[in-house]
C-alpha positions in Angstrom: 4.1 16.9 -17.0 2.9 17.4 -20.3 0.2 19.6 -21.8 -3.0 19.1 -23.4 -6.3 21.0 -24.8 -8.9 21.7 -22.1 -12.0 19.8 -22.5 -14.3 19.4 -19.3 -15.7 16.0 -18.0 -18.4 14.4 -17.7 -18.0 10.9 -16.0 -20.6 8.3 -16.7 -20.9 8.0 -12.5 -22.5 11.7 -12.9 -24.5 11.3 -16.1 -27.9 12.5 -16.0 -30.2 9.4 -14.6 -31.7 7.5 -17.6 -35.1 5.7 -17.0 -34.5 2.2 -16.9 -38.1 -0.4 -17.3 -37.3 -3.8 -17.4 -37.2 -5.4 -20.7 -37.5 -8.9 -19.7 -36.5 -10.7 -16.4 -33.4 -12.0 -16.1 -32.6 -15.2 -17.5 -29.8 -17.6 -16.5 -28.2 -20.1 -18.8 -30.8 -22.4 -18.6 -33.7 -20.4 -19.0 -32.1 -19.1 -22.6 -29.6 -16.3 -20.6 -26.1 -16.1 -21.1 -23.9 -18.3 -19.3 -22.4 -16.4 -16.6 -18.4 -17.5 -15.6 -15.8 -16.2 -12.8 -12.6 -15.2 -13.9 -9.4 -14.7 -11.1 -6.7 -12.6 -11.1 -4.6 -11.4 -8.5 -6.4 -8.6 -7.3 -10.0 -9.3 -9.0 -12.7 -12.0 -9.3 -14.5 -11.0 -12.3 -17.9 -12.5 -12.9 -19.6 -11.7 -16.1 -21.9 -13.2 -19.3 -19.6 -11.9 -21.5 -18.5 -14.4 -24.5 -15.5 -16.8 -23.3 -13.0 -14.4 -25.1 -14.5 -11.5 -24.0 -14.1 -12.1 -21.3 -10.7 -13.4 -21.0 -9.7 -10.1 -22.7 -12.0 -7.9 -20.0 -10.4 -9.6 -17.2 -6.7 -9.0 -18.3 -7.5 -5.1 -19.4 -8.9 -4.9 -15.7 -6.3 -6.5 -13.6 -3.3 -4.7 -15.7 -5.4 -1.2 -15.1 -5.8 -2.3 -11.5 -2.0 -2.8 -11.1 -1.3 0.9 -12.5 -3.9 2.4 -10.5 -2.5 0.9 -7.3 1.0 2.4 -8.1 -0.5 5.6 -9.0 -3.6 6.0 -6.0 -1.5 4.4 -3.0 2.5 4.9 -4.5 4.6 2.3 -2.2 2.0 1.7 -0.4 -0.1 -2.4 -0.2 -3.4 -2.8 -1.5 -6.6 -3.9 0.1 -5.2 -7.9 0.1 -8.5 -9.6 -0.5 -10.2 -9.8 -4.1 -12.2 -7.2 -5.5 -15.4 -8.8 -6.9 -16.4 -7.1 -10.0 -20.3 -8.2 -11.3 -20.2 -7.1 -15.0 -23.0 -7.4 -17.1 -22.8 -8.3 -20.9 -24.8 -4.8 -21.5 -26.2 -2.2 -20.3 -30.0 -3.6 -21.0 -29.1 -7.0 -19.1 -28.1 -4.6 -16.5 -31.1 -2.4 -16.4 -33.2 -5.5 -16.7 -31.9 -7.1 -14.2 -31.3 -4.3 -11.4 -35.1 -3.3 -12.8 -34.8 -0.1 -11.4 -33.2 3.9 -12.2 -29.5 3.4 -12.6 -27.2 5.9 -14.1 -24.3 3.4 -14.3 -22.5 0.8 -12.1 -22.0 1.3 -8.2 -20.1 0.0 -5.5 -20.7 -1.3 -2.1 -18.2 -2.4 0.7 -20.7 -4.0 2.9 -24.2 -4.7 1.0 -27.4 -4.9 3.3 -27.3 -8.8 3.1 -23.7 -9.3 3.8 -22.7 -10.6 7.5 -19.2 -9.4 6.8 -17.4 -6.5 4.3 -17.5 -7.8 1.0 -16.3 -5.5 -1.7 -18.2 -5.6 -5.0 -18.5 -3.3 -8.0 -21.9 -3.7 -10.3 -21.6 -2.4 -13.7 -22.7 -3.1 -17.6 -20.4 -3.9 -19.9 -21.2 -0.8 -22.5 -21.6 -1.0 -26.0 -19.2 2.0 -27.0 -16.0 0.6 -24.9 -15.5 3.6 -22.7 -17.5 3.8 -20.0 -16.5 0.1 -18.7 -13.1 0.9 -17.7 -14.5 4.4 -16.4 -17.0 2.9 -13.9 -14.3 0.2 -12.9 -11.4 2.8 -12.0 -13.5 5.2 -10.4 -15.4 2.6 -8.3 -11.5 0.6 -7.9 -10.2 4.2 -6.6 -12.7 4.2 -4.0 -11.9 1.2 -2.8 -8.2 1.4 -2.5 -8.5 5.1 -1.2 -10.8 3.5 1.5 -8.1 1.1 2.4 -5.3 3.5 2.8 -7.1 6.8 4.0 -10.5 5.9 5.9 -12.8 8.5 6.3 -12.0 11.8 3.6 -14.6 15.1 2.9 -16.9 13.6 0.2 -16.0 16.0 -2.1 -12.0 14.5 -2.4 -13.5 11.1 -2.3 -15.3 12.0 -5.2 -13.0 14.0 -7.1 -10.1 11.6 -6.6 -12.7 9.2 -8.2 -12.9 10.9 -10.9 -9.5 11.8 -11.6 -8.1 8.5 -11.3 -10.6 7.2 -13.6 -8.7 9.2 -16.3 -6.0 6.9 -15.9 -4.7 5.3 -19.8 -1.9 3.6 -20.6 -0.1 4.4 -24.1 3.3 3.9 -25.2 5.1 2.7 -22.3 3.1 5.5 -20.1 0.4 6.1 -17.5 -1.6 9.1 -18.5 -3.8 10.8 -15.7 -5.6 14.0 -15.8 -6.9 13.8 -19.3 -10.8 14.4 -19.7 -13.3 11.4 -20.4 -15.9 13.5 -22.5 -16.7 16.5 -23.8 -18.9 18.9 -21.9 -19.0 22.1 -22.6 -19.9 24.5 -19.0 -19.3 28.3 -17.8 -17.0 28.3 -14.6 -19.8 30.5 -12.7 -22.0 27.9 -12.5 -19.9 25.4 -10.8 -20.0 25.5 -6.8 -17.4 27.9 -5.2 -14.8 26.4 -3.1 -16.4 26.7 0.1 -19.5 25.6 -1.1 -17.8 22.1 -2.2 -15.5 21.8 1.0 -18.9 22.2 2.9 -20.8 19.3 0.8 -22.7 16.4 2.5 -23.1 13.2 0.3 -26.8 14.5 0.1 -26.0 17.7 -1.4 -22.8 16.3 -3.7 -25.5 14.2 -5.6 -28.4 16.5 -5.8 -30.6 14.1 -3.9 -31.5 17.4 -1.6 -33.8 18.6 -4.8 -36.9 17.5 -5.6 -37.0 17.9 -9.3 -35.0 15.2 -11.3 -33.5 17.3 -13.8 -32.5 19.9 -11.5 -31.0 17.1 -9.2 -29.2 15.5 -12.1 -27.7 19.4 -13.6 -26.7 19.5 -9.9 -24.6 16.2 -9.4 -22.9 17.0 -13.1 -21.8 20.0 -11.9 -20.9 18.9 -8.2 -18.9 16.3 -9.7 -16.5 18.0 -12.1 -16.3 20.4 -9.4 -14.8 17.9 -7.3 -12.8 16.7 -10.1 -11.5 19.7 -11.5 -10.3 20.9 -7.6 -8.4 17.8 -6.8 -7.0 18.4 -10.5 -5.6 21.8 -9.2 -4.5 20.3 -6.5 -2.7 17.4 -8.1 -1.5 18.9 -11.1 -1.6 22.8 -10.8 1.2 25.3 -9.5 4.2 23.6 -7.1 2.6 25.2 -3.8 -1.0 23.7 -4.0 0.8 20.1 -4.8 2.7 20.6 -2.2 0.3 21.1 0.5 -2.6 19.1 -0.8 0.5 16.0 -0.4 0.6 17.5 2.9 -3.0 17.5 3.5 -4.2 13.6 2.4 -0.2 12.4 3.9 -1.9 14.0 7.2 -5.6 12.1 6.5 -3.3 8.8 5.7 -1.7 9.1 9.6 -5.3 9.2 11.1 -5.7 13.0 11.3 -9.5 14.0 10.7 -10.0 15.6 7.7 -11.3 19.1 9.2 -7.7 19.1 11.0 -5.8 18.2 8.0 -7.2 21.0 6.2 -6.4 23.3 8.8 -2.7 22.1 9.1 -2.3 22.1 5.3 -4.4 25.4 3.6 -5.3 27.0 7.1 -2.9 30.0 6.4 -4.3 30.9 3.0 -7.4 33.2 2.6 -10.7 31.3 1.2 -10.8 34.1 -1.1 -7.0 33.5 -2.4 -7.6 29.7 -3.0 -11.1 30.6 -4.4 -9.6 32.9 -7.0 -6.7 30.5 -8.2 -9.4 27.5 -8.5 -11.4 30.0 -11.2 -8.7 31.1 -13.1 -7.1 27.2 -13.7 -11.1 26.8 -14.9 -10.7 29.4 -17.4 -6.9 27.7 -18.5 -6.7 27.3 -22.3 -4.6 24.1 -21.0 -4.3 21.8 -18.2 -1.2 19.5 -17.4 -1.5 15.7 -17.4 0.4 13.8 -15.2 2.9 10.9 -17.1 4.5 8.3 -15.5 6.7 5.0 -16.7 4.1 2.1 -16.8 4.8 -0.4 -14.0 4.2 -3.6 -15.5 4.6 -5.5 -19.1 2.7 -7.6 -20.7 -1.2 -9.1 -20.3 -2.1 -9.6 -16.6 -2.3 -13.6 -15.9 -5.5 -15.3 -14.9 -5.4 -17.6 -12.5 -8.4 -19.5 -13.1 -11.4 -19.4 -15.1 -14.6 -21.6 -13.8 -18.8 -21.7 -14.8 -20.7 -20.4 -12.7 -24.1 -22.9 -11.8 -27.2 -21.0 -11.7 -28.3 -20.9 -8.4 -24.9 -18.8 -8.1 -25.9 -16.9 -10.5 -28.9 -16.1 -8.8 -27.0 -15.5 -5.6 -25.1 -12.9 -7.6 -28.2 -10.6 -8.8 -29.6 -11.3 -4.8 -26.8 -9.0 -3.7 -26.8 -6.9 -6.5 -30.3 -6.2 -6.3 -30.4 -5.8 -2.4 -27.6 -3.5 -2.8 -29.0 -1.1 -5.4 -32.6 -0.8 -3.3 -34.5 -3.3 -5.7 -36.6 -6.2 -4.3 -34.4 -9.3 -4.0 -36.4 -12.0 -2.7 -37.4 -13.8 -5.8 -33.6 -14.3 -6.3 -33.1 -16.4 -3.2 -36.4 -18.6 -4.0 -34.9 -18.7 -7.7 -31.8 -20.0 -6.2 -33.6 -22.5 -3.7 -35.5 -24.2 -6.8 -32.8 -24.4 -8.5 -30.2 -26.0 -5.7 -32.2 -26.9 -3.1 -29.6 -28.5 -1.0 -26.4 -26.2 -1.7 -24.8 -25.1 1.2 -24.4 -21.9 -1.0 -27.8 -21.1 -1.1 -28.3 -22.3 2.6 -25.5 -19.7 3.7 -27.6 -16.6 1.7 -30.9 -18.1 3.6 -29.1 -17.6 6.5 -28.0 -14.3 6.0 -31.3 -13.1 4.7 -32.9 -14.4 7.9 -31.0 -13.1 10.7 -31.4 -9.3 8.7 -34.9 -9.9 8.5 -34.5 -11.0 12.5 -35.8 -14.6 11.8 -33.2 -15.9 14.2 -33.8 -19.8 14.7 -34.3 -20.2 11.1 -30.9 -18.0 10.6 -29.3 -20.9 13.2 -30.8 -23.3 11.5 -29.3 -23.0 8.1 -25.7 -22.1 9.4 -26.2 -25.4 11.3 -27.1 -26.9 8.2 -24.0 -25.6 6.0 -21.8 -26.6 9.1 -22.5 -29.9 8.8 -21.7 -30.0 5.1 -18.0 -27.9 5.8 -17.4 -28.1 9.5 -14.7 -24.9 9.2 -16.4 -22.7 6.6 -15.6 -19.7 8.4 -18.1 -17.9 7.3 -21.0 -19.8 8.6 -19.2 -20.1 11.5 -19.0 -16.3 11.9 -22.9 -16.1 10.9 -23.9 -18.6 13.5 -21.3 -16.8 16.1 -23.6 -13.5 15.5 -26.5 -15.0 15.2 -26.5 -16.9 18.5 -25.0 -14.1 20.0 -28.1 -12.1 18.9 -30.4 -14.9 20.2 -28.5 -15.3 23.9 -29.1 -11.3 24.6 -33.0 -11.9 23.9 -33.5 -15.3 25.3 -34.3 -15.2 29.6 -31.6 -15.9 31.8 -33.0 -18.9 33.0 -32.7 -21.0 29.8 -29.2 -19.4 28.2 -27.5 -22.7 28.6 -27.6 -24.6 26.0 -27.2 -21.1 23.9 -24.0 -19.9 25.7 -22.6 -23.7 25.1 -23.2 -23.3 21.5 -22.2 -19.9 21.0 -18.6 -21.0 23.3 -18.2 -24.2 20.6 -18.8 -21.9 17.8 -16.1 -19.5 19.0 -13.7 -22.6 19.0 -14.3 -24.0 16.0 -14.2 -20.1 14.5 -10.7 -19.0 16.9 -9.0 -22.1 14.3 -10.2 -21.1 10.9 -11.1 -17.0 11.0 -9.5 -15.0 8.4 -11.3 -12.3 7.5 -11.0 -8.9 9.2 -14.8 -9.2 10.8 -14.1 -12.8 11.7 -10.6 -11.7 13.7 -12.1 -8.9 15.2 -15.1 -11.0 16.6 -12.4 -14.1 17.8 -10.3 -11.2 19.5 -13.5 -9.5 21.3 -14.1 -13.1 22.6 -10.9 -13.8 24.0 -10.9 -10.4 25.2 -14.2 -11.2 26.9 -12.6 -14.3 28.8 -9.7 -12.3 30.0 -7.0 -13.6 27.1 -5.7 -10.0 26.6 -2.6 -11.4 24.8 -4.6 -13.7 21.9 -7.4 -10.8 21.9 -4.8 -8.0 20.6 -2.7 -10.7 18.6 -6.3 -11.4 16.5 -7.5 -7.6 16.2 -4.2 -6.7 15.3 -4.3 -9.4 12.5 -7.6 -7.9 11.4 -5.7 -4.4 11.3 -3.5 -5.6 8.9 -6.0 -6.8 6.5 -8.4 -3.5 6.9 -6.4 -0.9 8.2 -9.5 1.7 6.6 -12.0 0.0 8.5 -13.2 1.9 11.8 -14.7 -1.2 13.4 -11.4 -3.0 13.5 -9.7 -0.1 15.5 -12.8 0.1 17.5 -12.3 -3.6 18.4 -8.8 -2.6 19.5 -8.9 -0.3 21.1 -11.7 -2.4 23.4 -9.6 -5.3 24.2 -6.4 -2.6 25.0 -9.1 -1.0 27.0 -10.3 -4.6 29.0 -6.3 -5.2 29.3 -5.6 -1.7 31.2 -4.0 0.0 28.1 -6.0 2.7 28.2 -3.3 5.3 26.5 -3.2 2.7 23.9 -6.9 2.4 23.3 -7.4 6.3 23.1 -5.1 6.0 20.2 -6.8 3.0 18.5 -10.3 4.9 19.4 -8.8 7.9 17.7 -8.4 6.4 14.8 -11.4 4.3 14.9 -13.1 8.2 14.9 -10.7 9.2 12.1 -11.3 6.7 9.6 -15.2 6.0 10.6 -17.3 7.1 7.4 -20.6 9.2 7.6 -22.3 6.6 5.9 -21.4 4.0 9.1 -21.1 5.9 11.8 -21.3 4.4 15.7 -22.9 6.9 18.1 -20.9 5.6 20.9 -17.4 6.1 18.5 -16.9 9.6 20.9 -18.0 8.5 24.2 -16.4 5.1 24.1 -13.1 7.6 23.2 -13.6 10.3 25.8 -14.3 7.5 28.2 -10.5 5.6 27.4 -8.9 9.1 27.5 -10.7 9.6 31.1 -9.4 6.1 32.1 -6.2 6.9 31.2 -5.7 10.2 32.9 -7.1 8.4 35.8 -4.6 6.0 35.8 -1.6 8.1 35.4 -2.9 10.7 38.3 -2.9 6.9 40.1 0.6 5.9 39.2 3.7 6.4 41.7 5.9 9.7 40.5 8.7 8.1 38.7 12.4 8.6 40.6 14.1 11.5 39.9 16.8 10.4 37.5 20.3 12.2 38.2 21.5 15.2 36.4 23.3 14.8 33.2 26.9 15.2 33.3 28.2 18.6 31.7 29.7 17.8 27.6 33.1 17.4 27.0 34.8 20.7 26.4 35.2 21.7 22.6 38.5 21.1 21.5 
């Protein structure tokens, strides 16, 4: 630990919201825009109209402050193992222009409202004073590898661990973390007591539960370097409050809710106690920063570097767009004019319609990409959901030739799944058909490659459940509960686990007592 002047933050995630009108629409390469291009690392897929060496540049600052974050955020501990994709804008008024709506800065999304399966994506501008960039990318990166590892956390630590890691530099041979962003100057008394914070919905973090924008906005600043400057305390104040906040997210990180990891972890001090040591590190002259030996050497590689046509390009702001609340339609019929027969474009078709419940025309366009790449196992995964969708609305008396599809789909889908949703949906099927073995062997698969995501616990703990594990399944429903988020909660989460902890007392007040096993023999006398 080292020491450094005090200066309070204020992160560009909790600026005050800046009115954003469109300035023109947006434009791709051949309509006088910027040519847009996908860079790859190993943990990123960077797509961006920055200039060629721009970007280059971006993409290896990025992926080397990815690799320090990783060591730092989840120490000894793998990483989320499919790419991050990272949508950056040239500047912030492409950004604005394009999102053509009230955005404070970039954002993040795991699962956008278009997206049949979890694809995480961070949306950001590329700013014109070289800060805020790297800011928006390691606070919205820190969510995402927090996610991975932890599940489900009080909003307030996501938050704040956000924004702490988002101090992260590298100088000299060192990672620096705890340092602030920006100046801001505040009075202690006007930030949230520590109660108040550990009590905060999302709602109430970002000052959405105010009517007036200004007041909203003053409240999320304040919220936020709340949030920061707790987890601060806890990550870089006095020995004891390290020691049990390690104690407190090492219990979160073994599936313990977040109410009972506090308890286990601060339970025995008095509010008041932790209340008055929070305000006086506040009014510290100094704060420590946290130094550690930088992990890796030289620029990050890139693996590939490719153009990106412009019906992808428009595919790109369709999500964007969706995700951030704007209207996205004219994106898709941008992208249909301009590659009408891309299996691409078909697949987004497809997606759009089953959301918007169109069914046969979703079927039809998976169909269509199908025929084009007979194992993309994505439209395989999209036309597994969507005739699934179809079969529970269609009578009984004509399922037929829907059941026969949906079974040939989940053939053709069992060879080629990879992702975590397409596993879990493969291992629910052969559950279904009474292949207990193949079922957990797939959802466990899909475990390893999203052990923060509830729904692949869920799945687990159903096919341990249709196999008679029903101790097992309460577990994997446990943590299924434990990691789900408030933002995706299942209302049947509890009663599916009350109902395999039921099962499983049932069966063990069921099973024969087991023998009676002789006594030990007495020890050996001490010699």
């Amino acid at each position: 630990m080292s020491k450094t002047r005090l200066c309070p933050l204020l992160l560009a995630t909790a600026a005050l919201l800046v009115a954003c009108s469109s300035q023109h629409a947006p434009r791709t390469a051949s309509q006088g825009g910027a040519q847009w291009v996908a860079l790859r690392t190993r943990h990123l897929v960077i797509e961006t109209d920055l200039a060629a060496d721009d970007a280059r540049s971006v993409a290896e600052q990025y992926e080397a402050a990815y690799c320090e974050l990783a060591a730092v955020v989840i120490p000894g501990a793998e990483g989320p193992p499919e790419r991050t994709e990272v949508v950056l804008f040239r500047n912030e008024d492409e950004f604005h222009a394009t999102l053509g709506r009230w955005q404070a800065g970039g954002f993040f999304f795991d699962q956008g409202p278009l997206d049949l399966e979890r694809h995480p994506t961070v949306v950001m501008p590329h700013p014109r004073y070289g800060e805020g960039d790297r800011i928006t990318l390691l606070h919205e990166l820190t969510h995402r590898l927090v996610n991975h590892v932890y599940g489900t956390m009080p909003v307030w630590l996501n938050e704040g661990l956000a924004q702490y890691f988002s101090t992260l530099r590298i100088r000299d041979g060192e990672v620096w973390l705890g340092e602030p962003l920006l100046f801001r100057a505040y009075t202690a008394d006007v930030l949230p007591t520590v109660p108040a914070l550990l009590a905060m919905d999302r709602l109430h973090l970002e000052g959405r539960d105010l009517p007036d924008d200004y007041r909203r906005a003053d409240q999320m600043v304040n919220n936020y370097i709340a949030a920061w400057a707790l987890v601060h305390f806890f990550r870089n104040g006095p020995d004891a409050y390290r020691a049990r906040f390690q104690h407190f997210v090492s219990a979160m990180n073994r599936g313990m809710r977040a109410k009972d990891a506090w308890g286990s972890s601060f339970g025995d001090i008095p509010i008041a106690t932790l209340e008055a040591a929070y305000r006086g590190y506040l009014n510290a002259d100094h704060w420590d920063v946290f130094k550690r030996t930088l992990s890796q050497k030289g620029p990050a590689p890139i693996e590939s570097v490719e153009v990106i046509a412009d019906a992808d390009v428009h595919l790109l702001w369709l999500r964007a767009l969706a995700s951030s609340g704007s209207p996205a339609a004219s994106q898709l019929a941008e992208a249909s004019r301009d590659a009408p027969d891309s299996a691409e474009v078909a697949y987004w078709r497809g997606s759009v319609d089953y959301f918007a419940d169109r069914l046969a025309d979703a079927r039809f366009e998976f169909e269509a990409v199908l025929r084009e790449r007979p194992d993309d196992p994505r439209s395989l995964f999209g036309l597994a959901v969507t005739l699934g969708k179809l079969l529970r609305e269609t009578p009984a008396g004509v399922r037929a030739e829907l059941a026969d599809s949906l079974s040939k789909t989940f053939e053709r889908l069992a060879r080629t799944a990879r992702s975590a949703d397409e596993l879990l949906l493969v291992g629910s099927h052969f559950a279904n058909g009474g292949d207990s073995a193949e079922a957990i062997a797939r959802i466990d698969a899909a475990v390893a490659i999203a052990p923060g995501y509830w729904r692949v616990h869920a799945a687990r703990a159903y096919v341990l459940a249709k196999a008679g594990r029903y101790d097992e399944a309460a577990d994997a429903q446990e943590h299924a509960v434990a990691v789900a988020t408030e933002s995706e909660p299942s209302p049947s989460l509890d009663a599916d686990l009350r109902r395999y902890r039921a099962l499983a007392a049932g069966a063990a007040a069921a099973a024969p007592s087991p023998p009676q096993q002789p006594p030990l023999p007495p020890p050996p006398p001490s010699r």
